[in-house]
C-alpha positions in Angstrom: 32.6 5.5 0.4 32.5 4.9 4.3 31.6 1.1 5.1 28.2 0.2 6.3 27.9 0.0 10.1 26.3 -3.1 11.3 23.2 -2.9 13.2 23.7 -3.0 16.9 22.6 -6.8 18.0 19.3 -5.8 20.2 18.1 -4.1 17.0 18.8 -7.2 15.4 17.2 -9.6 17.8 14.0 -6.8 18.1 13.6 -7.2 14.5 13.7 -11.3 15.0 11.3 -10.5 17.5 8.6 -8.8 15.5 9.1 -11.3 12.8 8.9 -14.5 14.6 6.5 -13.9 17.6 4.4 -10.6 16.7 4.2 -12.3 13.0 5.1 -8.9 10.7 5.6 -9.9 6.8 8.9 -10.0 5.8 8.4 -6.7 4.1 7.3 -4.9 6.9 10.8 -6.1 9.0 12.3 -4.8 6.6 11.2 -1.4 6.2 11.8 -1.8 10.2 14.9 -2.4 9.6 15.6 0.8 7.2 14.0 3.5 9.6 16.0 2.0 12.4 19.3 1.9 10.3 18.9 5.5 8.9 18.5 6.9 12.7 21.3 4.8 14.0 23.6 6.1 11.5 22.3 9.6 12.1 22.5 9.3 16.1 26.4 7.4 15.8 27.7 11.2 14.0 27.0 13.1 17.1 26.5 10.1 20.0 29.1 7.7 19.3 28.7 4.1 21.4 25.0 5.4 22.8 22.5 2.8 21.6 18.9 4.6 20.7 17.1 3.2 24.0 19.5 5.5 26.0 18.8 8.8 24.3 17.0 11.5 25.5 13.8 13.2 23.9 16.4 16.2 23.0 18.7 13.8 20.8 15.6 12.8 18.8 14.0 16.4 18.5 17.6 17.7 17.4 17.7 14.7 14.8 14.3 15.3 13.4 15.4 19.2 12.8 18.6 18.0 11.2 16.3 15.4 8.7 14.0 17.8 7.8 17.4 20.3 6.8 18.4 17.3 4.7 15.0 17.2 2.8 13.5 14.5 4.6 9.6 14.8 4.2 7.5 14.5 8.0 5.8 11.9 6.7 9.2 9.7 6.2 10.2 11.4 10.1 7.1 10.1 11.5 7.6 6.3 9.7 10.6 6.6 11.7 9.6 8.0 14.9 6.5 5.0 14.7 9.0 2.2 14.6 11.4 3.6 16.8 8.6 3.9 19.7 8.5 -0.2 19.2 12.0 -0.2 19.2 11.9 2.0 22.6 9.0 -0.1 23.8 10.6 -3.7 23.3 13.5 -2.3 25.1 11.5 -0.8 28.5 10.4 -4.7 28.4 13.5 -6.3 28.2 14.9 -4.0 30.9 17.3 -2.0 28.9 15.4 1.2 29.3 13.4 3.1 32.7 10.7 4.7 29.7 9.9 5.3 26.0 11.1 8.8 26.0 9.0 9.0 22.3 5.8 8.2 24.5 3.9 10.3 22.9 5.5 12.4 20.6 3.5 12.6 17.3 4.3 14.4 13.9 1.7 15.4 11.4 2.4 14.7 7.6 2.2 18.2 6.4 3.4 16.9 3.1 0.4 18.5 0.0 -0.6 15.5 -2.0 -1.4 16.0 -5.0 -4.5 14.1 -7.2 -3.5 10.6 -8.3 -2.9 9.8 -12.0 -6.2 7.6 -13.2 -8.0 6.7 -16.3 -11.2 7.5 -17.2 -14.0 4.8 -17.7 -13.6 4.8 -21.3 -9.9 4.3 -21.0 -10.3 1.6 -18.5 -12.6 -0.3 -20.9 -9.9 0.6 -23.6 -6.9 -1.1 -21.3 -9.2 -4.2 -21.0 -10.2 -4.5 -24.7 -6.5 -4.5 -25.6 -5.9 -7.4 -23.8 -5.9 -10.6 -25.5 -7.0 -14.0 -25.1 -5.9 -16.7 -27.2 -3.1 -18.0 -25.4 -3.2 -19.1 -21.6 -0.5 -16.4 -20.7 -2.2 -14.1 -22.5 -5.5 -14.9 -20.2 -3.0 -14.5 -17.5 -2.3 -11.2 -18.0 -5.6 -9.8 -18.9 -6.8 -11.2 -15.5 -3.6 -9.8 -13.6 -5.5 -6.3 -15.3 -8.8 -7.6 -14.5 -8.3 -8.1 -10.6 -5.7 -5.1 -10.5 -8.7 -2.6 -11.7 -12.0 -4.9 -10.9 -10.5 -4.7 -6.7 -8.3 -2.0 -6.4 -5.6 -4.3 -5.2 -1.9 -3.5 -4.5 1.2 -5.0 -6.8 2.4 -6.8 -4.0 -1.4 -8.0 -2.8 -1.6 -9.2 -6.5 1.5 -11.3 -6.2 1.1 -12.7 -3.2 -3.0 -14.1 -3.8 -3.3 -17.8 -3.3 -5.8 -20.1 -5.4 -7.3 -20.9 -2.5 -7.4 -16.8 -1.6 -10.7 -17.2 -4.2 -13.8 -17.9 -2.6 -16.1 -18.7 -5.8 -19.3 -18.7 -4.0 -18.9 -15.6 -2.0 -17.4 -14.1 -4.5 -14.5 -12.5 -2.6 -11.2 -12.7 -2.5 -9.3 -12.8 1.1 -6.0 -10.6 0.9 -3.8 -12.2 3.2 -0.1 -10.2 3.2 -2.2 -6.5 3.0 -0.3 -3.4 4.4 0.9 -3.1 7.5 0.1 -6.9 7.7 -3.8 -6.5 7.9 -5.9 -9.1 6.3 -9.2 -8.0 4.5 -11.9 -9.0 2.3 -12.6 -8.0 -1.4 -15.9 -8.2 -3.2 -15.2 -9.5 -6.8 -17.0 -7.5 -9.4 -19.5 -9.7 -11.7 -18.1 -9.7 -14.8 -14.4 -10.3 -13.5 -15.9 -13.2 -11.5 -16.8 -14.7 -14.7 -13.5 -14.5 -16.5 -11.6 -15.5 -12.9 -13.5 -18.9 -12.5 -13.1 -19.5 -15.9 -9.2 -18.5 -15.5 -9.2 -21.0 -12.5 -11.0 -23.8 -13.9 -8.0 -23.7 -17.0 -5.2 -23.2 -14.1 -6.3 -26.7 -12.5 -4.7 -26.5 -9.2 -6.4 -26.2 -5.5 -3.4 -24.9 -4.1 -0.7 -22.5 -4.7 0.1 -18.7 -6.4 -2.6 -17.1 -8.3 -0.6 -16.2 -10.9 2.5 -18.0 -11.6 5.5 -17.9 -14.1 4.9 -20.1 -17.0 8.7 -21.2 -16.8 9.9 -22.3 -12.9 6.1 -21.8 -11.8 6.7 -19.5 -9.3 4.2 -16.6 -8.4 4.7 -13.7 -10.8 7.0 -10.6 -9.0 6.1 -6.8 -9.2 8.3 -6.4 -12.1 6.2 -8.5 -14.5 2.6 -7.4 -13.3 4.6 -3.7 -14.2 5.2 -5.0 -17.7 1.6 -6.6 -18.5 0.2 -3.2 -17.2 2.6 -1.2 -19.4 2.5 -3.6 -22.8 -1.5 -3.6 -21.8 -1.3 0.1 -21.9 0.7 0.6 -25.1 -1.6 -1.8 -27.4 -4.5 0.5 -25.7 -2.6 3.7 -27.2 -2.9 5.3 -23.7 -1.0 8.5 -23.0 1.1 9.2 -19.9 2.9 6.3 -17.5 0.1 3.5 -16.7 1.3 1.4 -13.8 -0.6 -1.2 -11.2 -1.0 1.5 -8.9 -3.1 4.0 -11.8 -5.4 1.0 -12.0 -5.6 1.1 -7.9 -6.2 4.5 -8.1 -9.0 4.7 -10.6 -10.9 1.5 -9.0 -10.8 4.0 -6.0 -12.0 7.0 -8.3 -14.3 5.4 -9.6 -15.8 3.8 -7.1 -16.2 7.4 -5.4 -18.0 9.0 -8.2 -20.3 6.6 -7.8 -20.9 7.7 -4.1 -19.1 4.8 -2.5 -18.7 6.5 0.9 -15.1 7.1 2.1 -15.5 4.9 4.9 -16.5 1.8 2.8 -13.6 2.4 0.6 -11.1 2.5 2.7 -11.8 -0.9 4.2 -11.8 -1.5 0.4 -8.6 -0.5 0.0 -6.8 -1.6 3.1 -6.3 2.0 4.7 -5.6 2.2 8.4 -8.1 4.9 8.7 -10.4 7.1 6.2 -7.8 10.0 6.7 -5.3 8.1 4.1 -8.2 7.7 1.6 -8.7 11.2 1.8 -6.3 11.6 -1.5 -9.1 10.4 -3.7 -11.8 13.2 -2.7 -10.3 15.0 -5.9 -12.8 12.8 -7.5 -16.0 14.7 -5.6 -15.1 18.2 -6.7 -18.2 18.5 -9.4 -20.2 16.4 -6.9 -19.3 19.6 -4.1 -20.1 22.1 -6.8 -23.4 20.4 -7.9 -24.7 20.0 -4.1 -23.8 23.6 -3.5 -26.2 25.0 -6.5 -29.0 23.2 -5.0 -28.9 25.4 -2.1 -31.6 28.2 -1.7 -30.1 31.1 -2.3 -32.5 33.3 -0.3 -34.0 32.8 3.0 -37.1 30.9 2.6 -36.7 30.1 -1.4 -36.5 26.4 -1.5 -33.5 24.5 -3.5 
């Protein structure tokens, strides 16, 4: 196996640079730090010693043909061609390059996505039911549930929340480390308000994770918010994988056939535009076939 080449030490300090001064989460530095990395090593095969700020547009049109040969999907081509263009950018700053030669340049995801897995109301109620309460861990985890379905909140949001994240009277909570580093707002349904101040008034602190180990106190990590879902899901006797992100996506389903519109939702969610919440219109294909039967069907004849 050949030996990992290091990253050249702009790319390095660019990444220090995003980090410390343009304040990206640590996760998003690091998916920086992948894209750049995989193009690097791509460019090095056929432009040995040329640093990526002194290529020309050709170099990176011939190396997105040659990713999409190697089954790489546009949308993971266009991840990449977005942080290189801040790579680019940082360097026509610094004065190591005249212009971004990716100025510009845009790739649509063409990429078919299909309908999400969900549950259904009844086997959302089912999932919570199944959760018990006698123990404080076990309240732990049915509210981990609780929040993960009740706002529609990411594994990592989840992990990350803060007591003080929970504004009691407003009855929000305030995602601080959302994706792509956006903070938002969540409205917290009634009834997992109730169990959440009741959850927090047991939890005693002011400060610090959410939800924490019950060993080193430490804020939970994906993997055990993974297995309260799945034990959760198993003592429910649901079929088919159940993970945090089904509960995200039938919070989002949900909420849609209810005629949430798509705008409001994706602020919900955290999207960076209505276009990426466009996945969950799956949900409005009776609602489409309903509207269309109220149309007259001869000119005049009223619906």
């Amino acid at each position: 196996m050949s030996e990992r080449r290091q990253l050249d030490p702009f790319i390095t300090t660019y990444l220090s640079y995003v980090e410390d001064v343009e304040r990206k989460t640590h996760r998003t530095v690091a998916d920086m730090r992948c894209s750049l990395r995989r193009v690097a090593d791509a460019m090095a095969k056929h432009h040995p010693g040329v640093p990526l700020w002194k290529l020309c547009l050709e170099d990176y049109l011939h190396w997105m043909d040659q990713a999409r040969e190697e089954g790489a999907s546009d949308g993971t081509i266009a991840k990449c061609l977005c942080h290189l263009r801040g790579l680019l950018n940082y360097a026509c700053r610094t004065g190591r390059a005249k212009r971004n030669v990716l100025d510009g340049l845009q790739v649509q995801d063409s990429t078919p996505r299909k309908p999400p897995h969900v549950l259904t109301l009844e086997e959302a109620q089912r999932l919570v039911k199944a959760c018990p309460s006698e123990t404080f861990q076990e309240r732990r985890d049915r509210m981990i549930v609780l929040v993960l379905y009740g706002c529609g909140l990411r594994t990592a949001e989840l992990c990350a929340l803060r007591v003080q994240d929970v504004d009691a009277q407003r009855r929000e909570l305030l995602i601080r480390q959302g994706k792509g580093d956006k903070q938002r707002v969540v409205p917290i349904p009634p009834a997992v308000h109730t169990e959440l101040l009741a959850y927090l008034l047991e939890r005693r602190a002011k400060r610090g994770p959410l939800f924490r180990t019950e060993e080193k106190h430490v804020a939970i990590r994906a993997v055990h918010v993974c297995d309260v879902v799945r034990h959760a899901a198993t003592r429910a006797g649901l079929e088919g994988k159940v993970t945090p992100k089904t509960l995200r996506h039938s919070y989002a389903t949900h909420l849609m056939d209810q005629g949430v519109d798509i705008g409001v939702l994706s602020v919900l969610l955290g999207h960076r535009s209505p276009r990426e919440t466009g996945v969950y219109l799956h949900a409005f294909a009776q609602q489409r076939r309903d509207a269309t039967r109220r149309l007259p069907k001869r000119k005049g004849e009223r619906p």
